[in-house]
KETI-243710 format. One record per atom (N, C-alpha, C, CB): residue in three letters; x, y, z. Coordinates in pm, whole numbers, plus 50000, padded with zeros to 5 digits. Glycine has a CB too. Example, Ala and Ser with C-alpha at 12.3 -4.5 7.8 and 13.67 -1.06 7.14 Angstrom:
BEGIN
ALA513194943150780ALA512304955050780ALA513204967050780ALA511314955350905SER512854977550708SER513674989450714SER512905000350787SER514084994050572
This chain:
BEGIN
UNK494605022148332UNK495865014748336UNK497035023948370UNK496115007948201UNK496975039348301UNK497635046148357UNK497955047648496UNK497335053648322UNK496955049448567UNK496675051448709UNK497175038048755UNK495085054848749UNK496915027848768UNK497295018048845UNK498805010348776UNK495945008148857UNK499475017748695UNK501155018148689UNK501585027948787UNK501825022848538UNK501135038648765UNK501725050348856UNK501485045448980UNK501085065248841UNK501025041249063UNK500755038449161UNK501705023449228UNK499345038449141UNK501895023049117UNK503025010549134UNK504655018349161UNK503044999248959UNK504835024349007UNK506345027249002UNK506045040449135UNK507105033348805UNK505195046849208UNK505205054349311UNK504935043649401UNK504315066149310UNK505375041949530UNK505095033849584UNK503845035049691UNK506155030949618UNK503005032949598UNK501455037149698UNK500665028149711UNK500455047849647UNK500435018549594UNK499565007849627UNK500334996049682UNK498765003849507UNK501264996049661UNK502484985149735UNK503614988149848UNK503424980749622UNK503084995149933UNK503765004150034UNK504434994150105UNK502835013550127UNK505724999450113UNK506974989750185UNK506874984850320UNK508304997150195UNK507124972650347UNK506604970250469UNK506584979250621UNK507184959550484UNK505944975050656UNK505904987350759UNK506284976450908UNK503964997650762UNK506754981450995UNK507084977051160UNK506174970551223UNK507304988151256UNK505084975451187UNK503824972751298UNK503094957451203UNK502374991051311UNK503644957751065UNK503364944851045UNK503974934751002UNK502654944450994UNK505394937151045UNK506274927351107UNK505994918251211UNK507174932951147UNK505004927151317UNK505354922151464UNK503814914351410UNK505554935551638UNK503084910151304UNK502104901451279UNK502324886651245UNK501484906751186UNK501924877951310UNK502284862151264UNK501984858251154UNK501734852251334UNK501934853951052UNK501654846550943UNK499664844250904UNK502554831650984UNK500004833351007UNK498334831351008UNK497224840151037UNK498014822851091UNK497594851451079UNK496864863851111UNK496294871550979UNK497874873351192UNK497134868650909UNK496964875550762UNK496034869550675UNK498244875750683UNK495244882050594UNK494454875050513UNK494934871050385UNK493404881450497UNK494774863550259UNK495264864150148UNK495514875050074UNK494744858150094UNK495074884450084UNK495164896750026UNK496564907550083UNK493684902950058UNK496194903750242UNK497574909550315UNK498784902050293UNK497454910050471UNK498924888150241UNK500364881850202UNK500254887550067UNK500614863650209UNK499534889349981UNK499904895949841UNK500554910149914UNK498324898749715UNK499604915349964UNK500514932849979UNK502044930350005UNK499914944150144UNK502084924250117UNK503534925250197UNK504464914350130UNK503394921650377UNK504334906250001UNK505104899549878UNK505254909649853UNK504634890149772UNK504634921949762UNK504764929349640UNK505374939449721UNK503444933149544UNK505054944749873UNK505684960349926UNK506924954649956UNK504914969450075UNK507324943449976UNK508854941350035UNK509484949149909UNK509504922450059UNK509354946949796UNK510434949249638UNK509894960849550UNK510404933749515UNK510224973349589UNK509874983749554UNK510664986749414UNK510034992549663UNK511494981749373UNK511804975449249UNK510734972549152UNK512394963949275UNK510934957649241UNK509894945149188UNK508254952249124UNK509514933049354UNK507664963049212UNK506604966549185UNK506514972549077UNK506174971849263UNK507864984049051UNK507884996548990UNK507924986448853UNK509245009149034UNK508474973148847UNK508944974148738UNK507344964248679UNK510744968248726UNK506504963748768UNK505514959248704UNK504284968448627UNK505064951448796UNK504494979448707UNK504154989648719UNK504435001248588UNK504674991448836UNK505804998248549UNK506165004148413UNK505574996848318UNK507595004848383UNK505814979748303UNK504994977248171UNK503374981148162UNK505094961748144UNK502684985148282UNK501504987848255UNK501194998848232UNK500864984648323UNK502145013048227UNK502175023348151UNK502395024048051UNK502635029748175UNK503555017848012UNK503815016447888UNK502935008147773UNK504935012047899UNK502265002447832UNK501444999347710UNK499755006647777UNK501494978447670UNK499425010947841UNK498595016047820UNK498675033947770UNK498005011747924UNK499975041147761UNK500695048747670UNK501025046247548UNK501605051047709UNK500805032847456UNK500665030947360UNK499575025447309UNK501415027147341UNK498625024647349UNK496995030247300UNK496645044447314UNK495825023547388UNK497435049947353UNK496645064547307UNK497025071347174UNK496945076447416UNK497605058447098UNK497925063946940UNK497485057046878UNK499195065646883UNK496815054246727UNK496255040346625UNK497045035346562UNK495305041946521UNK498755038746567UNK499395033246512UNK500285019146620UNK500075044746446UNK500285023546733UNK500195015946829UNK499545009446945UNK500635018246846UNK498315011546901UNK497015002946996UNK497214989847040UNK495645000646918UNK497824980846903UNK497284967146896UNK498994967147004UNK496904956646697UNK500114974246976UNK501364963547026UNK500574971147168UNK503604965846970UNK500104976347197UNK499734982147355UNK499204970947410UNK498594995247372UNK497694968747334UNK496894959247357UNK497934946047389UNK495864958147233UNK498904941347338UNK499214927447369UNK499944928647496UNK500054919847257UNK500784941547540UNK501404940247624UNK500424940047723UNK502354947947627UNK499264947047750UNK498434940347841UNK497774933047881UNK498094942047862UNK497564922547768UNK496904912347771UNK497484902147826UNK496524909947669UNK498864904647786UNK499864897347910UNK500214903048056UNK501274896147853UNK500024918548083UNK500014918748201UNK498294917248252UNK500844931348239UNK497604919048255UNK496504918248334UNK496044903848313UNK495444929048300UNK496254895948244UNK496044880548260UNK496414877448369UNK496674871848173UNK497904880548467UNK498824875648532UNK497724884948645UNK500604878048490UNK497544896048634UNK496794903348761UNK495604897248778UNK496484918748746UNK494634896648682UNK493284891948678UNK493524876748771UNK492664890248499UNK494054872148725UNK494704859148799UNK495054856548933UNK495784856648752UNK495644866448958UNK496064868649080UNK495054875349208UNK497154876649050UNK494304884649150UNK493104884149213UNK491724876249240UNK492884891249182UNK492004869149147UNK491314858849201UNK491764849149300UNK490964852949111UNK492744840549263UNK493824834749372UNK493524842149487UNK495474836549335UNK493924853849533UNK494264857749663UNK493184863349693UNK495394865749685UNK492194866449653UNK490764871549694UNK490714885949680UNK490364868049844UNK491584894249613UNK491274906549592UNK490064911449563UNK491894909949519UNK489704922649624UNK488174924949569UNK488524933649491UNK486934929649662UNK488904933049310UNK488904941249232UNK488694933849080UNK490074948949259UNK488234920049122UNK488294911749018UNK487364911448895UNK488254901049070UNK486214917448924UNK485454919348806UNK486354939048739UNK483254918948873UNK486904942348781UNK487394956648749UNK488374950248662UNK487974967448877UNK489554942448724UNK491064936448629UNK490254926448518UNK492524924248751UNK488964921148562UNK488834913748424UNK487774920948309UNK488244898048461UNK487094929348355UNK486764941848254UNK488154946548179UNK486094956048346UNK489214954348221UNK490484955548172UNK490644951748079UNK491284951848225UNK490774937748094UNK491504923748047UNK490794920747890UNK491114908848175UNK488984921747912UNK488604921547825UNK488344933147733UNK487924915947852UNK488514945047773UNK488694959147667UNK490154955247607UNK488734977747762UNK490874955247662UNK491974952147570UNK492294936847492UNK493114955447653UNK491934925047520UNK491224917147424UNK490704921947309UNK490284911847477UNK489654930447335UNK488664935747215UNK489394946247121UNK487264943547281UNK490544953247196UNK491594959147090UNK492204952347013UNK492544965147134UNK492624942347077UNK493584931746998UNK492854926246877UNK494034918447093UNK491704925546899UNK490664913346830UNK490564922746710UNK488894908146921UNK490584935146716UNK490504942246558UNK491674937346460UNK490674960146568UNK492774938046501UNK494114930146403UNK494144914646435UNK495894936746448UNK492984904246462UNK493754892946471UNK494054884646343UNK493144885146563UNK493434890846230UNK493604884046136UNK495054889446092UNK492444884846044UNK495374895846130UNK496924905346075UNK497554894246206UNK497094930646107UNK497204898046273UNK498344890446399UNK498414873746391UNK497694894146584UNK497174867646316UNK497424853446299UNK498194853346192UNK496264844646284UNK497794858746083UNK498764853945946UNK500404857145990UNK498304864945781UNK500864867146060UNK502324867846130UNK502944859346243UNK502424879846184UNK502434856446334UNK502874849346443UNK502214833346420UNK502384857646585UNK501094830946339UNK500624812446318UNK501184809646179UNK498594808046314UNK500674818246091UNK500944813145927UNK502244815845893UNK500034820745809UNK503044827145971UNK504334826345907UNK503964835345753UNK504854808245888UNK502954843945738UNK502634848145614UNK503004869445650UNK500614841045574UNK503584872145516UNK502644885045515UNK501944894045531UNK502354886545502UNK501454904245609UNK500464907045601UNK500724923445529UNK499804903945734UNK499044930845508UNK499064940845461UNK498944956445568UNK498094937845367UNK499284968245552UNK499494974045657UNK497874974245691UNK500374987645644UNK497104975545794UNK496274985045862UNK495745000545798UNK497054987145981UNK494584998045775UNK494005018645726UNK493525019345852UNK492415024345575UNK494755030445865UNK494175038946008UNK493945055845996UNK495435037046139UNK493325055445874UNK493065065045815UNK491405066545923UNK493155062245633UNK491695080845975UNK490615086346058UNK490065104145975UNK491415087646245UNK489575104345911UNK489135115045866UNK488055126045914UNK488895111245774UNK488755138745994UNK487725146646074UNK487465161245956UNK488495151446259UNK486435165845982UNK486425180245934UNK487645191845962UNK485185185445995UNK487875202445949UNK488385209245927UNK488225212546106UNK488005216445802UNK486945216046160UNK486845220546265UNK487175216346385UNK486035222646266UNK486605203746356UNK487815185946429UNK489105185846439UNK487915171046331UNK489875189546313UNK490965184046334UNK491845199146396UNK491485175546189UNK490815208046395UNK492045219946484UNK491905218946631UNK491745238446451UNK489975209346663UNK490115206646808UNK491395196946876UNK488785200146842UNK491605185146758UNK492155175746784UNK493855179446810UNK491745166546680UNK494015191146724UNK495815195346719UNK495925199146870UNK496395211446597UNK495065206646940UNK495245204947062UNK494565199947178UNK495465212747081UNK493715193147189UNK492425184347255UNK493245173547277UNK490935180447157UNK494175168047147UNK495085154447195UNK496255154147249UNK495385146347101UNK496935163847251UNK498045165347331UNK497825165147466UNK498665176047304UNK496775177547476UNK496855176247624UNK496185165947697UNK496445187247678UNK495045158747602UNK494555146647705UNK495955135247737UNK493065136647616UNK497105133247614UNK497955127447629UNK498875129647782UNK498485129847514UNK498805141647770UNK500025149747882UNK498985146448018UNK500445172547846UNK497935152747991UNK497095147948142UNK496945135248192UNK495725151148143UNK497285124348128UNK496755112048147UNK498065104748169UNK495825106948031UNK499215110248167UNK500295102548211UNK501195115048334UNK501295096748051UNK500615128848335UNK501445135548440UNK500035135648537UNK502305152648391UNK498775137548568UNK498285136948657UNK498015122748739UNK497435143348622UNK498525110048707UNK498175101048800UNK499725099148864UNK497375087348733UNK500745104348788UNK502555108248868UNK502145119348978UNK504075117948727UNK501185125548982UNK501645137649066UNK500285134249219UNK501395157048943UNK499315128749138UNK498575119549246UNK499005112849356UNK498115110449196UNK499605105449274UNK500785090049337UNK501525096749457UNK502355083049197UNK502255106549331UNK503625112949439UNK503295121749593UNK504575126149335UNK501785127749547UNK501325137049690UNK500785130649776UNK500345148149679UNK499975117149742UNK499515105449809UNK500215100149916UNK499405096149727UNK501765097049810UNK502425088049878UNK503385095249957UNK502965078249797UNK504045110949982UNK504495115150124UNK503635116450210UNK505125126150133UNK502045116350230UNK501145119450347UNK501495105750440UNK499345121250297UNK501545091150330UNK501675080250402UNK503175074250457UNK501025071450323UNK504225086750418UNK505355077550420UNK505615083850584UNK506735079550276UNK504975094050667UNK505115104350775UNK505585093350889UNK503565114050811UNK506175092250929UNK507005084151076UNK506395088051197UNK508725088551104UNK506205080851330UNK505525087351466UNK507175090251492UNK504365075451602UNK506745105551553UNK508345107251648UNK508755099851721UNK508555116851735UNK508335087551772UNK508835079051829UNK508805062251799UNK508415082551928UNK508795064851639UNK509305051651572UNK510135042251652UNK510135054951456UNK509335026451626UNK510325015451689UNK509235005251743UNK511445021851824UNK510154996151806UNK509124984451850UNK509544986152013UNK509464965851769UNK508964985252078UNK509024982952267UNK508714975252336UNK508484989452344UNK509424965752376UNK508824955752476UNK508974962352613UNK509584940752474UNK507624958352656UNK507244963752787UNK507864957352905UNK505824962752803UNK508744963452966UNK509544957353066UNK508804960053243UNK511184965153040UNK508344968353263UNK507364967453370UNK506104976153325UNK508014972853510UNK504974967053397UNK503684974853368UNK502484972853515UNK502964967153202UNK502664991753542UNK501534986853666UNK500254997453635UNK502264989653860UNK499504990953711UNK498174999953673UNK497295000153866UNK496874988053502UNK497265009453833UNK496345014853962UNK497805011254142UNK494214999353965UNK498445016154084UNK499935012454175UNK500444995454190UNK499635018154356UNK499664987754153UNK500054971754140UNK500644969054014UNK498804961754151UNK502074960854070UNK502804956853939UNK502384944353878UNK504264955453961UNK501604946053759UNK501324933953685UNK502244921353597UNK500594939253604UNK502254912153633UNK503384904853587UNK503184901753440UNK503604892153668UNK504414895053367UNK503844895953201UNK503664879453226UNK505204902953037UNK502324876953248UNK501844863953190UNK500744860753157UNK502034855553250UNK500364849253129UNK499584850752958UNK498364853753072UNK499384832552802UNK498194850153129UNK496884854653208UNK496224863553252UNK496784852153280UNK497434877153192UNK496514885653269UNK496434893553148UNK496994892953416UNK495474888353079UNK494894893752945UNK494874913852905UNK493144887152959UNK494894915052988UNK494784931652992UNK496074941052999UNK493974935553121UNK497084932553043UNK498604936353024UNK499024940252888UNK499514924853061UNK500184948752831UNK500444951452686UNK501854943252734UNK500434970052611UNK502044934552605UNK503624930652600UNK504724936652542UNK503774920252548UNK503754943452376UNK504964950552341UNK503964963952260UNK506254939552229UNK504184972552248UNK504074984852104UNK504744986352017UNK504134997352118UNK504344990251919UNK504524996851783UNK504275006251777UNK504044993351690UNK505275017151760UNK504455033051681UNK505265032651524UNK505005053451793UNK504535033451478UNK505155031251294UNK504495046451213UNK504125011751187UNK503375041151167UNK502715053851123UNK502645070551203UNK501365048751114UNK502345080851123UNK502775089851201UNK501085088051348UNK503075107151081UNK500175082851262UNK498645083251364UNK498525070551431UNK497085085051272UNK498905061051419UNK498855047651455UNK499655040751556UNK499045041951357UNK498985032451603UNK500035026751717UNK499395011151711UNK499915035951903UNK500245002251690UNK499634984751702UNK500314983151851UNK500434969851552UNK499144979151944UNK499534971752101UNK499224961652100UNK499004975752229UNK500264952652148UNK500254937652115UNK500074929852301UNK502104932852011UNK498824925152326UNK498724926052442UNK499184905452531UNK496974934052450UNK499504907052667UNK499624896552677UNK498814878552611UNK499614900352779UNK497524885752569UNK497174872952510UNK497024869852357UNK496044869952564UNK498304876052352UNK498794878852178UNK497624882452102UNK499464864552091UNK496974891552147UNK495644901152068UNK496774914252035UNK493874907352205UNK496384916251912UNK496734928351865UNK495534940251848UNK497364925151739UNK496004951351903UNK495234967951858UNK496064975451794UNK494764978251981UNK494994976851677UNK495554987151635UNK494515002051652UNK495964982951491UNK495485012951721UNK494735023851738UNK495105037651679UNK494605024751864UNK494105046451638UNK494825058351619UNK494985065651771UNK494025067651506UNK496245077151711UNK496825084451852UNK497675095851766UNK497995072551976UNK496935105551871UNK497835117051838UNK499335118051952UNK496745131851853UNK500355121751882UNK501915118851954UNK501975137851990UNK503635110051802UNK501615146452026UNK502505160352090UNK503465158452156UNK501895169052177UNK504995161352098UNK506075158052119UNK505995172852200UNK507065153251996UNK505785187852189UNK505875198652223UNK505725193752356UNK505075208552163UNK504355185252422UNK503805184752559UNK504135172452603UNK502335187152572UNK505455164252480UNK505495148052565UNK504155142952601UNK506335148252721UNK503285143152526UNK501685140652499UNK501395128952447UNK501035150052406UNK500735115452454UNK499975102752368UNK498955106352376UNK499975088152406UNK497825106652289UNK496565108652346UNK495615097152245UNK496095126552338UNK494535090352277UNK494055079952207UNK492365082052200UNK494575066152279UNK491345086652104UNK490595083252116UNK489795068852158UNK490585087852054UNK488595070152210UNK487955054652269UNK487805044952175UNK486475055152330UNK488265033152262UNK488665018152184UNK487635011952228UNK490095009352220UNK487184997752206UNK486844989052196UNK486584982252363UNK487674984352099UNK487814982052392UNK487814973852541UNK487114986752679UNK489974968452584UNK487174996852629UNK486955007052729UNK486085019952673UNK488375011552781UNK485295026252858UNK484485036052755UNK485545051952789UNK482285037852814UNK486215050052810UNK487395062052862UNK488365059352774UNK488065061353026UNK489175075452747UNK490415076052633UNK491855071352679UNK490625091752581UNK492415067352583UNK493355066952647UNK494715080152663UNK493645055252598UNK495465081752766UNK496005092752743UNK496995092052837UNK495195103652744UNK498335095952796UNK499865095052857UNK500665106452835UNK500705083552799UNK501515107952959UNK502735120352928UNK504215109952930UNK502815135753090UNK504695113052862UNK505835103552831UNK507265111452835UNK505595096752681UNK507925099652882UNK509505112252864UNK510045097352852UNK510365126853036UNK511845103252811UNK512655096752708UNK514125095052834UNK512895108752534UNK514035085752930UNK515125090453004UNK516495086052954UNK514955086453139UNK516175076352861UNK517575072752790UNK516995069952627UNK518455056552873UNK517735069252589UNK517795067952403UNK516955054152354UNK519735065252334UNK516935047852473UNK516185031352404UNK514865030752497UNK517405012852438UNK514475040152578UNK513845039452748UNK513195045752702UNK514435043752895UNK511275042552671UNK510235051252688UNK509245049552844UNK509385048552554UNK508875056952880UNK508195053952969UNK506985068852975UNK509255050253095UNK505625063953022UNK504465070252992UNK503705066953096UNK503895067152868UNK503175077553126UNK502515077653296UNK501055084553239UNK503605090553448UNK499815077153264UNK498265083153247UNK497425073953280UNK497825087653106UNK496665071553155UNK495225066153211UNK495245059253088UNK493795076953250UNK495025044653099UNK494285036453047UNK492945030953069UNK494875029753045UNK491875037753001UNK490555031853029UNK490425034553143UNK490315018553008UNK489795021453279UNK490215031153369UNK491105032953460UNK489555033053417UNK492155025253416UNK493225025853536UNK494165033253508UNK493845013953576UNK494865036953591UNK496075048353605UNK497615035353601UNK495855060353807UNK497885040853541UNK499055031653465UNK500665041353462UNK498405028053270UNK501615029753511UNK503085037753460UNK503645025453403UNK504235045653594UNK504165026053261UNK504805019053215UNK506405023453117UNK503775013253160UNK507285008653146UNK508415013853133UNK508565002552989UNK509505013353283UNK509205010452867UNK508805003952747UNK510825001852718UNK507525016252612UNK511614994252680UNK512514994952599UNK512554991452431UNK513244988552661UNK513235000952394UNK513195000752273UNK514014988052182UNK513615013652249UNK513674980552043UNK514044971352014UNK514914973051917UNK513234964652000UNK515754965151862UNK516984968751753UNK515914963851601UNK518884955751784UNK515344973051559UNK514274966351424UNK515394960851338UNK513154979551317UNK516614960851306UNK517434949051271UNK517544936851254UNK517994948351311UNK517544936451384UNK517474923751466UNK516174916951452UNK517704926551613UNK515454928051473UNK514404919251520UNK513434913651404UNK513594927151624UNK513704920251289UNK513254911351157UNK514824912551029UNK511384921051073UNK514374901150987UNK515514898250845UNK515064910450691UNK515144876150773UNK513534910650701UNK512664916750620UNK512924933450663UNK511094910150645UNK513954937450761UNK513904954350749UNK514674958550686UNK514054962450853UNK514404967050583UNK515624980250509UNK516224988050559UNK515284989650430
């Protein structure tokens, strides 16, 4: 539970929307991908779901506060367990294991917790009297601290090294609609017919590139960007048995254009760059 708060209030399992899946339609998405991109829009929203599930799984690692731990999760992972099912997450027998270990915490005080919250009665404290040997309890003076300290600073420092590898930008962040595209010296026109045309790109990630092609098929590919050599280079895709590979230059500030080889044609294309503003309500 530790681990999957941290991963919340860090923004790693709910990573903020990204460009390249903006330029995705609705229906394209699976149930699982409208949960991500609900929860990555509100990096807030996550963190703060994300804290109650530290916080009470930081209060089971003491016997004087197990049971208030236990309830706070029994109310959050009800709502998760739930939710993975709904949206088809594949983690649903994992959140409802959870769900039921901490149940089974709770279930040690329910007779304390019914007579307070149903009967309106009394109750007597809890013996949480744990009695170790002599040799025990000098392991325990320091055996428990530090499992304490490890179990709430190593899934923060996880999170945190995790999550700059993924936050890395392509040097040439943005969306591009393709304003002319020819291949093998013939200028191809943009219509829906000629299936093999690109309409627009995405470079978002620092390895990734989504090409969104005239017959609204999306690729997504990895690509290495060498800005040193004005370099694209693409290992082999799907549609072709040749790489793909471009030298690109920047003749104006919004103007990409990239001259190589696609598969197998020799291609020059002239890309303008888009106002990501504009072009979604959903950008930060």
């Amino acid at each position: 539970m530790m681990i999957c708060g941290c991963v919340k209030i860090i923004p790693l399992q709910f990573q903020p929307v990204s460009l390249d899946q903006l330029t995705r339609s609705i229906g394209s998405l699976s149930p699982m991908s409208l949960l991500w991109l609900y929860m990555g829009y509100s990096p807030a929203y996550a963190a703060f779901a994300g804290f109650g599930e530290t916080v009470g799984a930081f209060l089971l690692l003491f016997r004087k506060t197990t049971t208030a731990g236990a309830l706070i999760l029994i109310a959050l992972l009800s709502n998760v367990a739930f939710i993975n099912f709904a949206y088809d997450v594949p983690v649903k027998v994992f959140s409802g294991t959870l769900l039921l270990a901490v149940v089974v915490l709770a279930l040690s005080d329910a007779k304390r917790l019914l007579l307070v919250f149903v009967r309106n009665q009394a109750t007597q404290p809890a013996d949480l009297s744990f009695p170790l040997g002599s040799k025990l309890t000098r392991i325990r003076k320091y055996g428990k601290p530090t499992i304490v300290v490890g179990a709430c600073c190593l899934p923060l420092i996880f999170a945190f090294t995790a999550r700059r590898s993924l936050t890395l930008q392509s040097p040439l962040y943005g969306e591009y609609s393709v304003e002319q595209y020819f291949a093998n010296g013939i200028d191809i026109p943009a219509l829906v017919s000629n299936a093999g045309r690109w309409r627009s790109i995405v470079f978002s990630g620092r390895e990734t590139i989504a090409v969104r092609m005239m017959s609204d098929s999306l690729r997504n590919l990895a690509v290495v960007v060498d800005t040193l050599n004005r370099h694209i280079s693409a290992p082999r895709h799907e549609s072709s048995s040749s790489e793909m590979s471009f030298d690109y230059s920047m003749p104006m500030s919004d103007i990409l254009h990239l001259r190589g080889l696609n598969g197998r044609d020799n291609v020059d294309i002239v890309l303008r760059r888009l106002d990501d503003q504009k072009s979604s309500r959903l950008m930060r």
